[in-house]
C-alpha positions as CSV (number, residue, x, y, z in Angstrom):
1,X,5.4,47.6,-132.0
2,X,2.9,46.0,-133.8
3,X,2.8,43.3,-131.0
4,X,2.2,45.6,-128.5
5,X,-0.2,47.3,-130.0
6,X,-2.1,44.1,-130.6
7,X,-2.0,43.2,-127.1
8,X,-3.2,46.6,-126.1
9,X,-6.2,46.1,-128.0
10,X,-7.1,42.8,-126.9
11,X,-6.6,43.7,-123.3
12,X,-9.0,46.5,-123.6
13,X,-11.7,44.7,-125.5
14,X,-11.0,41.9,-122.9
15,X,-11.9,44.5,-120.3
16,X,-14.9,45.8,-122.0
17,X,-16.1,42.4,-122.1
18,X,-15.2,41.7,-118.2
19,X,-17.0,44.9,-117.3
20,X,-20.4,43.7,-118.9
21,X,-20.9,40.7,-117.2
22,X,-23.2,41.3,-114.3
23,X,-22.7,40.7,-110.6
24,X,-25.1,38.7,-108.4
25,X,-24.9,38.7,-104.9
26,X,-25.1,36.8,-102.4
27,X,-23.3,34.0,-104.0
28,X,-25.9,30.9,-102.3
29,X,-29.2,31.9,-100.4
30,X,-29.9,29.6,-97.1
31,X,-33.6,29.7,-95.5
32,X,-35.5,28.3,-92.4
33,X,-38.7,28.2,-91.8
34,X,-41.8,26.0,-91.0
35,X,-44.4,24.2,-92.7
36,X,-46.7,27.7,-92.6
37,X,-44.4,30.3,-93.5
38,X,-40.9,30.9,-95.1
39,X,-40.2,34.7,-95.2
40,X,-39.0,35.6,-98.5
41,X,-35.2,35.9,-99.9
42,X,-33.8,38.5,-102.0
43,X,-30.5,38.9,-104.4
44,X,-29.0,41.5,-106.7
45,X,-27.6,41.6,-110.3
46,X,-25.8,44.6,-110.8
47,X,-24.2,45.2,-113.7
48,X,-20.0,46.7,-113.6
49,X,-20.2,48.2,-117.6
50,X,-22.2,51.5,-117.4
51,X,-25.0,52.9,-119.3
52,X,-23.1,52.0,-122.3
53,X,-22.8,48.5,-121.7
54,X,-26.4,46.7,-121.1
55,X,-27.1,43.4,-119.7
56,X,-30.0,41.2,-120.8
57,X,-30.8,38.4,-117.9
58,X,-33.4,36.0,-118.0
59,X,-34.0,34.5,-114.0
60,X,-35.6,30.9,-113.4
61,X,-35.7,28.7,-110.6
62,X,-35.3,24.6,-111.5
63,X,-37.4,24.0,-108.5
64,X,-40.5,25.9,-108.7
65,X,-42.3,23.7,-106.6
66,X,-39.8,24.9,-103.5
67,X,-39.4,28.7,-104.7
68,X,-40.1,31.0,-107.4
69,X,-38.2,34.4,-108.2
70,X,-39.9,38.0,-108.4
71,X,-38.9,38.5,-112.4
72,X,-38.3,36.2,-115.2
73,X,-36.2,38.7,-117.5
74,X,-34.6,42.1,-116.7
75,X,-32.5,44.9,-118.4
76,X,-29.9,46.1,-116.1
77,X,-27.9,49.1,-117.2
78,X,-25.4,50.7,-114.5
79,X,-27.9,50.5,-111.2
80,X,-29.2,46.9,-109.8
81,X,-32.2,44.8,-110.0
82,X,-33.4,43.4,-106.7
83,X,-35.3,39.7,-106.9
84,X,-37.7,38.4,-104.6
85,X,-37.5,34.8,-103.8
86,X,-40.5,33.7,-102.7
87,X,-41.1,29.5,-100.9
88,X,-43.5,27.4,-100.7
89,X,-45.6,26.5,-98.1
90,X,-47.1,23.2,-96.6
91,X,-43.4,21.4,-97.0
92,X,-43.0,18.3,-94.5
93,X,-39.9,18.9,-92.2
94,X,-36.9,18.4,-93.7
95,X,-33.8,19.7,-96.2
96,X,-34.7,21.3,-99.3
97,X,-32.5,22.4,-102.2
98,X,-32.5,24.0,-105.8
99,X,-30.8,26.7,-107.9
100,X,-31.5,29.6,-109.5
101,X,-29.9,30.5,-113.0
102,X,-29.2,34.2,-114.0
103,X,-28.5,34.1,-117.7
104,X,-26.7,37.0,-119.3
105,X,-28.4,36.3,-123.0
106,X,-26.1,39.1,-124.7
107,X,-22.7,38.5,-125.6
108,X,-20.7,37.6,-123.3
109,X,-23.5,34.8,-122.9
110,X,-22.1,34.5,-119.0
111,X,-25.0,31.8,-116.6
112,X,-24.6,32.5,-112.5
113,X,-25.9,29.8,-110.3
114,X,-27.1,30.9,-107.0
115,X,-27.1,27.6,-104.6
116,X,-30.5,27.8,-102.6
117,X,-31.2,25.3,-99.7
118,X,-34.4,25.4,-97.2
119,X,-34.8,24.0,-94.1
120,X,-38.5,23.2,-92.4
121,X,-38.7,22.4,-89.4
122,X,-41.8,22.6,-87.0
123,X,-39.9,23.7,-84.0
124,X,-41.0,27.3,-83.8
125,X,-39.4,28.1,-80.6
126,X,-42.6,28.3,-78.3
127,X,-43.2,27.2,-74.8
128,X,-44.0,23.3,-75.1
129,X,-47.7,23.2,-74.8
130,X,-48.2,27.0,-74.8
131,X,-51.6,27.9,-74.3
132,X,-50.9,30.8,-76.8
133,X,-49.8,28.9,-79.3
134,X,-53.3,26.7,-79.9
135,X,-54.6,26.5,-83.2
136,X,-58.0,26.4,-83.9
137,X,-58.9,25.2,-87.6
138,X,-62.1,25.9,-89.3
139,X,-64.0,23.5,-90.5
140,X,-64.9,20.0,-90.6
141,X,-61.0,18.1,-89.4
142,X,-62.8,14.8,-89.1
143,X,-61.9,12.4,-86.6
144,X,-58.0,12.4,-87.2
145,X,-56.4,16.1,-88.1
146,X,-54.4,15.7,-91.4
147,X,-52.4,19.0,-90.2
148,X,-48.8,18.0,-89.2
149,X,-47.9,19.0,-85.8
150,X,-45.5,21.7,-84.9
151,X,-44.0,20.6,-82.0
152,X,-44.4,18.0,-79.1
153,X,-47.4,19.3,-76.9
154,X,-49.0,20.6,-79.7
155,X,-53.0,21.6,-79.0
156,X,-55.7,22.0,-82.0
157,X,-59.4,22.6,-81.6
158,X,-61.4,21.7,-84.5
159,X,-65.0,20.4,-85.4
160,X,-65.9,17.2,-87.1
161,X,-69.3,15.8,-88.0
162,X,-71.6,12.9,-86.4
163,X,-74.3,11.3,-88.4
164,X,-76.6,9.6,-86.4
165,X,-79.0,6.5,-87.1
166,X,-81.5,9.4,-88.3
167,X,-79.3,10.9,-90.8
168,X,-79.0,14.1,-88.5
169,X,-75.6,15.8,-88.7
170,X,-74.5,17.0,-85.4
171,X,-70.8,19.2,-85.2
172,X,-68.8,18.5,-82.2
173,X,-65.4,20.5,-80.9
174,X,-62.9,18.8,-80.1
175,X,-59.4,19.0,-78.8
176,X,-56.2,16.8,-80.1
177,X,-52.8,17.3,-78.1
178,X,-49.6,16.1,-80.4
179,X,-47.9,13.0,-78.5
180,X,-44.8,13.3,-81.6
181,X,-44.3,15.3,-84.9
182,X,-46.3,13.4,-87.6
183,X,-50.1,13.7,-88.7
184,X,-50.4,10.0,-87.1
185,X,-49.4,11.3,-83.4
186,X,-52.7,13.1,-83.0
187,X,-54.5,12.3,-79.5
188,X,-58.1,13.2,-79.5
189,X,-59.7,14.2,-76.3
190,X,-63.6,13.8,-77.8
191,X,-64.0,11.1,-76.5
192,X,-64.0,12.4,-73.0
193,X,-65.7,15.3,-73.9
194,X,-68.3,13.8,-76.0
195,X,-68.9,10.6,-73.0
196,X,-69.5,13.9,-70.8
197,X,-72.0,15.3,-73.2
198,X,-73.8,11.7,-74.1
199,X,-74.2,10.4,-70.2
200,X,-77.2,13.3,-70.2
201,X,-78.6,12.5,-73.8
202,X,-79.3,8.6,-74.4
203,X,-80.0,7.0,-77.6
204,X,-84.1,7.1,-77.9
205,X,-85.9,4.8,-80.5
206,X,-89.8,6.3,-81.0
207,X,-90.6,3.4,-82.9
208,X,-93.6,1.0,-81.5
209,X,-90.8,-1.6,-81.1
210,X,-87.3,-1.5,-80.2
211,X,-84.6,-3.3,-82.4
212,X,-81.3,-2.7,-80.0
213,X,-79.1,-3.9,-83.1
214,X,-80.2,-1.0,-85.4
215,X,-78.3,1.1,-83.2
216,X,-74.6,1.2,-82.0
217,X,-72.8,1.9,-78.8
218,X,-71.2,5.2,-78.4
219,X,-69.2,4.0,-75.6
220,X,-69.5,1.2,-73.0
221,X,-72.2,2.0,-70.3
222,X,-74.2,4.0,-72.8
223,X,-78.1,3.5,-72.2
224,X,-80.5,3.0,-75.3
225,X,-84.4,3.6,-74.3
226,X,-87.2,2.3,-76.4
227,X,-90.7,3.9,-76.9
228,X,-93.4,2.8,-74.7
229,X,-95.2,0.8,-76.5
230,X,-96.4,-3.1,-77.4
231,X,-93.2,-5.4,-76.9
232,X,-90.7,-2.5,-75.6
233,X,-91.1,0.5,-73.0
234,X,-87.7,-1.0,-71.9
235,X,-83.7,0.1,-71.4
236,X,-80.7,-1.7,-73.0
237,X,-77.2,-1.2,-71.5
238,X,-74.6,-1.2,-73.9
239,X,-71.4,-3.6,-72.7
240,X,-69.3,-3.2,-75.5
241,X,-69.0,-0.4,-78.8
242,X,-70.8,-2.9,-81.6
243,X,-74.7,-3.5,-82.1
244,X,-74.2,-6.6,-80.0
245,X,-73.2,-5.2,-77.0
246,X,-76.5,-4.4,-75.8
247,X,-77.5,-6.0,-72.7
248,X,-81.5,-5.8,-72.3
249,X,-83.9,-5.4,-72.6
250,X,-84.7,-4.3,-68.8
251,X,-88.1,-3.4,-68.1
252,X,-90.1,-1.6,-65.0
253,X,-91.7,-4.3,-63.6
254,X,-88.1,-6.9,-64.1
């Protein structure tokens, strides 16, 4: 009798102690997204033992620099807590993975593991080459975008900066279409957009005389003109893109 009663009571404390620990649901959290957005995850501790029975969590993530969670600690008596799982953003394309630990701190000291894995990719399911899906980034890109390309066809219009012989600082759109996925598969179309735009504005030097070397060649054909003047008044032709591919100087009366 004594036996039995024994095993009565350790059943029942065994089942107080089972009905503590607190459920977390969903078991593993799976994500896709791209490089500039992830929408956020959520999961749910829920606690089986009643008011009477409280559970005392703490919540971390071991890779914060792929997620974080909404809460760090939380009391849970007999309703839930919901928990936010926010990602990061800017992640190359690729497979990401991490855990997060829900730690019951009160006896029974019980640890969850939730398995979290992320997915970037860039394909965003758009038209290839949608005209609706150009971006247009402010400020100065420079001459190659260091913005990773979503997709094959991609389009960006951007500015970047031209300093001149003259130390002017000029802003110029331009247009790069994506020939592959990576920051290196940028083609820029300012050069045929700026060639347009230069063929109606040659290089000028006001100075008495010309020196054709000071200045470089914006692309071959472009004309340099020097001030009228002793020793110049004349045109150089640029045959190449480096200060020595001026031909000239021509003059009026050649």
């Amino acid at each position: 009798m004594k036996k039995l009663f024994a095993m009565i009571v350790a059943v029942l404390v065994a089942g107080v102690a089972m009905a503590q620990l607190p459920i977390v649901t969903p078991l593993t959290i799976s994500k896709v997204g791209t490089d500039e957005t992830v929408d956020a995850s959520y999961f749910t501790i829920y606690n089986t033992g009643g008011t009477s029975e409280l559970s005392y969590v703490t919540i971390v993530s071991d890779s914060t620099n792929l997620f974080t969670v909404g809460t760090a600690s939380a009391t849970i008596s007999n309703n839930y807590e919901e928990v936010a799982v926010t990602y990061a953003t800017g992640l190359a394309a690729g497979n990401y993975s991490g855990n997060i630990l829900v730690t019951q701190t009160n006896a029974p000291v019980t640890v969850r593991t939730i398995p979290v894995t992320l997915r970037i990719t860039k394909d965003q399911s758009l038209p290839l080459g949608s005209l609706a899906d150009i971006r247009v980034l402010r400020g100065n890109i420079g001459a190659t975008p260091q913005v990773v390309p979503r997709k094959y066809g991609d389009v960006l219009i951007g500015k970047y900066t031209v300093v001149d012989q003259a130390g002017t600082s000029t802003d110029y759109m331009n247009v790069w279409v994506s020939k592959g996925i990576t920051t290196n598969d940028w083609e820029s179309l300012g050069g045929q957009i700026y060639t347009a735009i230069a063929l109606a504005a040659q290089q000028r030097d006001t100075n008495a005389t010309t020196s054709a070397t000071a200045y470089t060649p914006r692309y071959v054909g472009d004309l340099l003109i020097g001030q009228a003047g002793s020793g110049t008044g004349a045109m150089w032709v640029a045959t190449g893109t480096t200060t020595n591919d001026w031909d000239g100087p021509f003059k009026a009366n050649q």
